[in-house]
C-alpha positions in Angstrom: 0.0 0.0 0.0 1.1 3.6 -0.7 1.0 6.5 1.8 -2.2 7.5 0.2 -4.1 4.7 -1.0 -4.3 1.1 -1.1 -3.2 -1.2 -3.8 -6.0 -3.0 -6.4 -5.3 -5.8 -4.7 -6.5 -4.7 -0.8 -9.3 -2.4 -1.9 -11.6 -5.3 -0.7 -9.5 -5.9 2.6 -9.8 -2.0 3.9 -13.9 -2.5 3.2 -14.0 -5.7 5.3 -11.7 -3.9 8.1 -14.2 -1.1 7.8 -17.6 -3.3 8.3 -15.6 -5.1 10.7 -15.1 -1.5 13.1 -11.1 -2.0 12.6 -9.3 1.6 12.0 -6.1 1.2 9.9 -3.4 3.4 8.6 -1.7 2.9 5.2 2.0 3.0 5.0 4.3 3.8 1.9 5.2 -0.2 0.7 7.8 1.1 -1.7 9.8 3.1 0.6 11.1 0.5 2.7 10.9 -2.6 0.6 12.6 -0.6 -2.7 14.2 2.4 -0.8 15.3 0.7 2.8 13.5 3.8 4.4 11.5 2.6 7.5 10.9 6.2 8.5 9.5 7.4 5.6 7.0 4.3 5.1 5.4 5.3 8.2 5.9 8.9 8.2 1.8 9.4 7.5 1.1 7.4 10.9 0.2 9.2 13.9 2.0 8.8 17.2 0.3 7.0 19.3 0.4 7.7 23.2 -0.1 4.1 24.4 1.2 0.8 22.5 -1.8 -0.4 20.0 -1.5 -4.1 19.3 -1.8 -4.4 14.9 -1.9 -6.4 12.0 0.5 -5.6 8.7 -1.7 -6.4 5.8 0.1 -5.9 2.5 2.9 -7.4 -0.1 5.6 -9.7 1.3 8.8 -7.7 3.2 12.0 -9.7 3.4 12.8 -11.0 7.3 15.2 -7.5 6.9 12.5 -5.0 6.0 10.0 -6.3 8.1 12.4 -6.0 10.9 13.1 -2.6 10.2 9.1 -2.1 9.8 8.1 -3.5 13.0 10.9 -1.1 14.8 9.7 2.1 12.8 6.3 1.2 13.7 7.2 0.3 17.5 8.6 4.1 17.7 5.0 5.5 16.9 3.5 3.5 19.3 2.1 0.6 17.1 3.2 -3.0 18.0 2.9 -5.5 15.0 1.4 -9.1 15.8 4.3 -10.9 15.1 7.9 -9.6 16.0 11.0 -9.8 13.4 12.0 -13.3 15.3 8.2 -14.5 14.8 8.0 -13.3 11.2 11.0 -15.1 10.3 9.8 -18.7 11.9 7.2 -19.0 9.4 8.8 -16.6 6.5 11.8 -18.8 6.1 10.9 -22.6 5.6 13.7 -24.3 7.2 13.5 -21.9 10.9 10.1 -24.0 11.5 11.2 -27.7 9.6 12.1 -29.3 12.8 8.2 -29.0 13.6 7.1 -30.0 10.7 9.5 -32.3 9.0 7.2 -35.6 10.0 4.1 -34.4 7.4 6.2 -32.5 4.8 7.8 -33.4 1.7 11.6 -34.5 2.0 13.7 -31.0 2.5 17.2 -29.7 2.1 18.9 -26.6 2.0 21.9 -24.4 1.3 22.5 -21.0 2.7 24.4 -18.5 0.0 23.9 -15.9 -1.8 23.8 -17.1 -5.1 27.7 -16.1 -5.7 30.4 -18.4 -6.6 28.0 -21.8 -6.1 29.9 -25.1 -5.7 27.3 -27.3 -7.7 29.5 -30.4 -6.6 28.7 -29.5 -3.2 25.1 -29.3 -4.1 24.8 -32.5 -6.3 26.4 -34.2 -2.5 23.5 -32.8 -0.9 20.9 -33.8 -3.0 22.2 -37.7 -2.6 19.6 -38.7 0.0 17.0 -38.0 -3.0 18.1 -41.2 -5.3 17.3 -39.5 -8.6 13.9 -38.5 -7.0 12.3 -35.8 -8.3 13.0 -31.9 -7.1 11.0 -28.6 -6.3 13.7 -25.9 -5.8 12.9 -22.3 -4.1 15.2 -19.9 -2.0 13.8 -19.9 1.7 10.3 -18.0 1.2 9.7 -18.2 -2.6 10.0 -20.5 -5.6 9.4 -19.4 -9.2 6.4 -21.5 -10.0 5.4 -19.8 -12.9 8.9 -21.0 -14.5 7.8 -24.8 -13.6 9.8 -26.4 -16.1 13.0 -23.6 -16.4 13.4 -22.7 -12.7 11.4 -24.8 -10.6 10.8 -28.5 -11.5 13.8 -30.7 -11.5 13.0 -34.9 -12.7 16.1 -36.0 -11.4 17.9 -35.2 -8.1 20.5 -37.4 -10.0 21.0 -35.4 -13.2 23.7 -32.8 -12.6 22.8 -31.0 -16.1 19.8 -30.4 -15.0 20.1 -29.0 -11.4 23.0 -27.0 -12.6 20.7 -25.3 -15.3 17.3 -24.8 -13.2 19.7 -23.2 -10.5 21.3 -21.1 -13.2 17.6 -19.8 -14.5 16.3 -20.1 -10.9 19.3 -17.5 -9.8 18.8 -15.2 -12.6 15.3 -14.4 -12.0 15.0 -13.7 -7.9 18.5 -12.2 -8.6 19.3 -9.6 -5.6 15.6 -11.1 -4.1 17.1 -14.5 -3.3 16.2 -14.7 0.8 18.6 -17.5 2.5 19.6 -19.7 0.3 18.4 -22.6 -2.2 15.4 -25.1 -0.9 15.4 -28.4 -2.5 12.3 -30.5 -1.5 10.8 -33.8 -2.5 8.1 -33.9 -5.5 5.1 -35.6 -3.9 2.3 -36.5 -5.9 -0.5 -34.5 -3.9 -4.2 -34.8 -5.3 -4.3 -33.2 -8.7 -6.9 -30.3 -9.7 -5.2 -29.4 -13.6 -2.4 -28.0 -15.6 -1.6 -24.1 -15.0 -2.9 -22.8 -18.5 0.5 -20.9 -19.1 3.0 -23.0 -16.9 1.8 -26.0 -17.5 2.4 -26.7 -13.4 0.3 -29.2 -12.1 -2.0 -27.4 -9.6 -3.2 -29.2 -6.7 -5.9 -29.4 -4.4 -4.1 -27.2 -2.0 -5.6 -25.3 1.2 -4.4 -22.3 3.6 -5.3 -22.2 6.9 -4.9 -19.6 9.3 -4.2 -19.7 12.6 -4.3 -16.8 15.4 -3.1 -17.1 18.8 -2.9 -20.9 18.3 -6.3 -21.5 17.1 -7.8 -22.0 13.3 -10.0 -19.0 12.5 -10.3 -19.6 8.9 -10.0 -22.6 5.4 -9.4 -21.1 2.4 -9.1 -23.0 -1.2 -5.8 -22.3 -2.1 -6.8 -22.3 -6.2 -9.8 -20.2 -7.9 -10.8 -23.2 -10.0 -13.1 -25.9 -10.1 -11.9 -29.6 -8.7 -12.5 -28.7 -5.2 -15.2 -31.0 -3.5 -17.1 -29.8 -0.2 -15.8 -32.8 1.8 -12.3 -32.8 1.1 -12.3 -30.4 3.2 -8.8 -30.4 5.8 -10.8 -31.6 9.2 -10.9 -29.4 12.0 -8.3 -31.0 14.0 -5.8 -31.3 11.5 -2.2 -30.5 12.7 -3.9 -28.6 15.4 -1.0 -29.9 18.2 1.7 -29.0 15.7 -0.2 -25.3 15.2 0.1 -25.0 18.7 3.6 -25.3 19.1 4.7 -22.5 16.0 6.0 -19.7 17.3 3.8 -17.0 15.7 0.4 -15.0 16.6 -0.6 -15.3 13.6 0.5 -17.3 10.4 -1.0 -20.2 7.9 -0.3 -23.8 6.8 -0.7 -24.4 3.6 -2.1 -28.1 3.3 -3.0 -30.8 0.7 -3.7 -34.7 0.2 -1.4 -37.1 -1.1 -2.8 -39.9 -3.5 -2.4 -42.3 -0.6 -5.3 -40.0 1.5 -2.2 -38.6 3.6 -2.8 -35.0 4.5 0.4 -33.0 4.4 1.9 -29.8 5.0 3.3 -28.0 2.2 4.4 -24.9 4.3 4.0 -22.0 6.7 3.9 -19.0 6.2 3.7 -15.2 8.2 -0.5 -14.4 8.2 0.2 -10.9 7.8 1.6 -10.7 4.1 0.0 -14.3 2.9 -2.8 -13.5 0.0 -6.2 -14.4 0.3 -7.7 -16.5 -2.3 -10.8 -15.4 -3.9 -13.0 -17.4 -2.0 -12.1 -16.2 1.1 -15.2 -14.6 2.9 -13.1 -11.4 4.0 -15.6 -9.6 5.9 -15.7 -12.3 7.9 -11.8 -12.7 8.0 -11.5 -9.5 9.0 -14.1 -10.1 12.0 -11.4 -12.9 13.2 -9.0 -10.3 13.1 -11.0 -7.8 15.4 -9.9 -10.1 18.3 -6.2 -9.1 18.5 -4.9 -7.6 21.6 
């Protein structure tokens, strides 16, 4: 969001705040995430005289930014759901793999920074895989919408082609790589079709969120047909290892293998995940309401 107005994409989101009786301030996005300035992202923000407890809604901040965020927004008197140690739990997939490692595909990781790669040293850590194959991402993002250049690897054993979906995979998060390279297992999760321009296979995939420990919302994960009323995730699922994340406020992003297994793809930080279109948002944002 600008200083001014909100993106296309929240114009919904400030009218469910708004029926739900939530004030809000908008902050200048561009200003920290493209010029590093905390101070003037929140320069439109009154002071406030007593800490408020608040939400972030808006585009994804690196672990850095949002760190810098939460602080410039601390100074006026605003405290943000999550702190920078929170947001990075469920921002950077392998903080939060030790919790979820038992229902989550096979995962391995790197940290660099893209520079001077030792592709022997990642063709030894790709061994445990057997020639399985690969979905590669840096620690928050993949580029799914490159399945086949950047994304989709058929063989953990085929050192062309990890060297070459790094190479493209590098090149286009460029100075946005976050951590390091991600290399997980490709599962075969319940299908719903081919993306019409990628050609990824989409798959019946849901995000959950979770506030203060507790599911306050199921959302379809994909705006197409294939979903079926009682495929629903139960209630219950993974609500012991919800629990235990260290986060106010984040999702799970869920699906079902072939063999009926329900697994965890990921987590993620609640405040900058995207809500699918059919998310009931006035109600999402009544959920919300509850924060102290």
């Amino acid at each position: 969001m600008s200083a001014a107005n909100p993106d296309s994409m929240y114009i919904d989101e400030v009218a469910a705040a708004t029926h739900a009786g939530l004030s809000f301030e908008m902050l200048d996005y561009a200003a920290i995430a493209d010029g590093n300035n905390p101070a003037r992202a929140v320069r439109e923000i009154p002071v406030h005289n007593t800490v408020e407890p608040a939400i972030y809604r808006g585009w994804m901040l690196s672990a850095s930014h949002y760190t810098a965020l939460y602080d410039a927004l601390l100074s006026r008197g605003i405290r943000l759901i999550n702190n920078a140690e929170q947001y990075r739990y469920t921002h950077h997939l392998p903080q939060s793999m030790h919790l979820i490692k038992k229902h989550t595909p096979h995962t391995v990781w790197m940290e660099t920074d893209g520079k001077n790669l030792s592709y022997d040293a990642i063709m030894q850590l790709l061994l445990p895989f057997s020639g399985q194959a690969l979905i590669l991402k840096d620690f928050v993002k993949s580029a799914k919408h490159y399945w086949y250049q950047a994304c989709y690897i058929p063989s953990a054993s085929d050192a062309t082609a990890v060297k070459n979906t790094v190479d493209y995979f590098l090149k286009l998060r460029g100075d946005d790589l976050e951590g390091g390279l991600v290399f997980r297992e490709f599962m075969d999760f319940e299908p719903l079709a081919d993306h019409p321009t990628s050609r990824m296979p989409l798959i019946k995939e849901y995000r959950l969120f979770f506030l203060n420990g507790e599911r306050i919302d199921t959302v379809r994960y994909w705006d197409i047909e294939g979903y079926e009323e009682t495929e629903s995730p139960p209630g219950d699922l993974f609500a012991d290892i919800a629990k235990q994340v260290r986060s106010n406020f984040f999702t799970m992003d869920v699906a079902r293998h072939i063999n009926g297994e329900w697994m965890i793809i990921e987590l993620g930080d609640g405040q900058v995940a995207g809500l699918p279109g059919t998310t009931d948002r006035d109600a999402f944002y009544r959920h919300l309401s509850s924060i102290s």
